[in-house]
Backbone as JSON, one array per atom type, in Angstrom:
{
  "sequence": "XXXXXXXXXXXXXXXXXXXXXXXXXXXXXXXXXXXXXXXXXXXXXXXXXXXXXXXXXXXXXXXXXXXXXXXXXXXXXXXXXXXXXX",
  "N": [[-3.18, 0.6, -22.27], [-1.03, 2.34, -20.89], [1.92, 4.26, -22.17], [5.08, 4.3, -22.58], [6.88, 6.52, -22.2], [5.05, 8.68, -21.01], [5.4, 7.2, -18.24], [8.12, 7.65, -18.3], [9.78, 9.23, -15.68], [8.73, 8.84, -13.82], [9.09, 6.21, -13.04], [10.26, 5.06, -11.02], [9.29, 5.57, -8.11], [6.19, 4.9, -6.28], [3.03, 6.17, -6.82], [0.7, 7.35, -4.97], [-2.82, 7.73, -3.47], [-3.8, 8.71, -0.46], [-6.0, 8.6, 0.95], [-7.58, 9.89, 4.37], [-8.93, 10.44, 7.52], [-10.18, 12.98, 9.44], [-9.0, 13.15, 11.86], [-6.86, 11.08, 11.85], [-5.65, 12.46, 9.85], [-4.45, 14.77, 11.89], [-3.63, 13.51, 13.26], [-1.17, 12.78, 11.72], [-0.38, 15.29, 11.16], [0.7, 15.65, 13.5], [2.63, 14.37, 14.12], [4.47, 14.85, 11.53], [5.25, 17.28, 12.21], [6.29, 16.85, 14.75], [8.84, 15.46, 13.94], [10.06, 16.96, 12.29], [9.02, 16.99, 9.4], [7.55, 16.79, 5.83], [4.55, 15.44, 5.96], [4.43, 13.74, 3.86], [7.03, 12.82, 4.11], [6.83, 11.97, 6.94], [4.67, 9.91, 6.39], [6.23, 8.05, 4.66], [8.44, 7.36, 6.46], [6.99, 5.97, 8.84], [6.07, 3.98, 7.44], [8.65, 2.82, 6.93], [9.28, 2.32, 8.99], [7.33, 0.63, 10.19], [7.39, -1.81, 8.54], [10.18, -2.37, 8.75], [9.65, -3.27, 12.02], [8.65, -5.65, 11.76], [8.82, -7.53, 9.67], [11.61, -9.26, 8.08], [13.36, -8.82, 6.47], [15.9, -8.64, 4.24], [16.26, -6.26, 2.69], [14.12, -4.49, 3.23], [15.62, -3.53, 6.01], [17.73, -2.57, 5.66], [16.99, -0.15, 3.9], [15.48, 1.02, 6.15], [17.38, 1.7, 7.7], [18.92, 3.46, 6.53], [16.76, 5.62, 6.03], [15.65, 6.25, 8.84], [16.43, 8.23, 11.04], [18.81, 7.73, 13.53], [18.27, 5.15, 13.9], [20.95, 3.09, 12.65], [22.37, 3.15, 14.53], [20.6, 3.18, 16.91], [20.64, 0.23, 16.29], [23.14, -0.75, 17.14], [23.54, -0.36, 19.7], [21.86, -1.68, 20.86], [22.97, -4.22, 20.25], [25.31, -3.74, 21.55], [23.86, -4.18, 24.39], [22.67, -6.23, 24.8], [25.23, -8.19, 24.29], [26.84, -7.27, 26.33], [24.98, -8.53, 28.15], [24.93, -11.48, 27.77]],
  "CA": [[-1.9, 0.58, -21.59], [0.28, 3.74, -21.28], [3.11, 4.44, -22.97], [6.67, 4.31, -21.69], [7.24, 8.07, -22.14], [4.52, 8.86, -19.84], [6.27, 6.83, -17.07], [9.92, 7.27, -17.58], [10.31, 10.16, -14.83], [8.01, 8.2, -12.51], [9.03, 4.73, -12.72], [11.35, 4.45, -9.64], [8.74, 5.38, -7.38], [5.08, 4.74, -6.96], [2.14, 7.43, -6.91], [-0.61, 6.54, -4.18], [-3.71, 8.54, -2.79], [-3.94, 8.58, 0.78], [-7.09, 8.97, 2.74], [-7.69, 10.0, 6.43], [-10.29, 10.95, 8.4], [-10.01, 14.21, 9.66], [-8.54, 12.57, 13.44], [-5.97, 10.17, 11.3], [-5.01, 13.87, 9.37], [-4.39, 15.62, 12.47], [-2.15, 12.86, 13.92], [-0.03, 12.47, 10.71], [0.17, 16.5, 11.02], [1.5, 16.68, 14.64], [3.53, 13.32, 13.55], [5.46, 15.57, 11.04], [6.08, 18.49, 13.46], [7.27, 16.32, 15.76], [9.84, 15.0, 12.93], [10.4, 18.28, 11.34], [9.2, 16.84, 8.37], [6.26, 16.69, 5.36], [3.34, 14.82, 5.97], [4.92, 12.99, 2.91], [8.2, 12.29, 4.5], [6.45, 11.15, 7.78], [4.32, 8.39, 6.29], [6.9, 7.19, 4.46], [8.63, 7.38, 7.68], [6.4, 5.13, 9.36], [5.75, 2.39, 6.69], [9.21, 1.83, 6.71], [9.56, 1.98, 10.77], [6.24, -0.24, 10.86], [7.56, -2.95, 8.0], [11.36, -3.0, 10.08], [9.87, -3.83, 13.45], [7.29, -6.63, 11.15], [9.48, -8.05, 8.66], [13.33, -9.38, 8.79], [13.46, -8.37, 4.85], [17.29, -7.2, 4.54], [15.74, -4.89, 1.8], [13.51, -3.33, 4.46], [16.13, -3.12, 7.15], [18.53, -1.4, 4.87], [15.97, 0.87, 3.7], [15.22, 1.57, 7.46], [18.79, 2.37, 8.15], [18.87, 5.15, 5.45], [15.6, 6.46, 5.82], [15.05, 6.87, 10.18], [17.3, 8.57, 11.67], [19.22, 7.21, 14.51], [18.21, 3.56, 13.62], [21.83, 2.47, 12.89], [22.92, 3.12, 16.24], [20.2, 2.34, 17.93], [20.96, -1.35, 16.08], [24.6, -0.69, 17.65], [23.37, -0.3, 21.31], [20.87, -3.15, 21.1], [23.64, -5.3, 20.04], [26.38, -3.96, 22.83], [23.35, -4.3, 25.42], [22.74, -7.16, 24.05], [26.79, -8.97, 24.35], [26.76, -7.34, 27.43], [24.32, -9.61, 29.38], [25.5, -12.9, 27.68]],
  "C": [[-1.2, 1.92, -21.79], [1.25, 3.73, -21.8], [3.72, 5.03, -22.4], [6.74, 5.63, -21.37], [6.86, 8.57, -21.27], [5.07, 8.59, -18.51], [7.71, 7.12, -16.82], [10.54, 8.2, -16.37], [9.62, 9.53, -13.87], [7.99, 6.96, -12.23], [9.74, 4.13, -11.18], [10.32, 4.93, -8.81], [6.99, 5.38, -7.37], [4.34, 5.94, -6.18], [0.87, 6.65, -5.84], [-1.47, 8.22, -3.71], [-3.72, 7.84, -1.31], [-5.02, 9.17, 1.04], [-7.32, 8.93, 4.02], [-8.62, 10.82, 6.36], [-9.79, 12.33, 8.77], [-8.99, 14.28, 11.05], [-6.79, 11.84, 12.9], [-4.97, 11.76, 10.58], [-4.23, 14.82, 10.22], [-3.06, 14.9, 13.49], [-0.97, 12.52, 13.16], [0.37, 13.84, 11.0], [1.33, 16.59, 12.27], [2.71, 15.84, 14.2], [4.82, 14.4, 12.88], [6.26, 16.58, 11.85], [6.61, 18.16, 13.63], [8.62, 16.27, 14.98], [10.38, 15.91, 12.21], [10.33, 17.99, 10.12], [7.71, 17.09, 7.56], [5.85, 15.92, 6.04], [3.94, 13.81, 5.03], [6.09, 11.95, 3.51], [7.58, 11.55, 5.85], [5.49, 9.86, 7.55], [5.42, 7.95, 5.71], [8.05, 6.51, 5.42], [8.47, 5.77, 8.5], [6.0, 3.71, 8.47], [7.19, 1.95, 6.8], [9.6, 1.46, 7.89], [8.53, 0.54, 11.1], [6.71, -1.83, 10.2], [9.06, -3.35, 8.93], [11.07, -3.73, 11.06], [8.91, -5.29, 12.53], [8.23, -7.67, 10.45], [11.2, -8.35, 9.08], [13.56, -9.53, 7.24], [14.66, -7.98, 4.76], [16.85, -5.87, 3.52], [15.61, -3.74, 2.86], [14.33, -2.85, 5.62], [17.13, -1.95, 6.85], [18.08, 0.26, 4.53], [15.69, 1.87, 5.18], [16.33, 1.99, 7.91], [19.45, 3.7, 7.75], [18.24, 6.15, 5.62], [15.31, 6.95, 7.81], [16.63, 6.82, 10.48], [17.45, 8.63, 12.91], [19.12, 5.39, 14.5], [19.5, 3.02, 13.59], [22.28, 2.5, 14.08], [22.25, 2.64, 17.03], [20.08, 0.55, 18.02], [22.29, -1.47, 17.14], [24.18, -1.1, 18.69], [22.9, -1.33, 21.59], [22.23, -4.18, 21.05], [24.51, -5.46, 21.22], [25.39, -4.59, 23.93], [23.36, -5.78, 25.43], [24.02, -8.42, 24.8], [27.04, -8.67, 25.72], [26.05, -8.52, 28.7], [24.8, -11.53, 29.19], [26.86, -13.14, 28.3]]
}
């Protein structure tokens, strides 16, 4: 088992390896462009865009409200469009 010390600067978030194909690499790259962001920042990006539209978690929605930008508003609009037709 490791010892605490080891972890205490890395406990709040977790450490993963990612593998991709060379095709999966090249669409996370343009991905970032597009986003003006890492490679880093765009998967995390997308896991939390992919668990939002999946899940009705308030964790995850919160999370998604922080983390993609434009999401609160585009909740806003959905909702006026939304009140509108009823």
């Amino acid at each position: 088992m490791a010892q605490l010390w080891y972890h205490r600067d890395t406990m709040s978030s977790m450490a993963m390896t990612l593998r991709l194909t060379p095709d999966q690499d090249h669409a996370l790259t343009l991905l970032a462009s597009a986003q003006g962001t890492s490679k880093h920042e765009a998967v995390v990006r997308a896991v939390v865009a992919a668990a939002a539209r999946t899940l009705t978690d308030a964790a995850v929605q919160d999370t998604a409200r922080r983390l993609l930008p434009g999401r609160s508003e585009l909740e806003a609009e959905i909702r006026q469009a939304r009140g509108a037709r009823q």
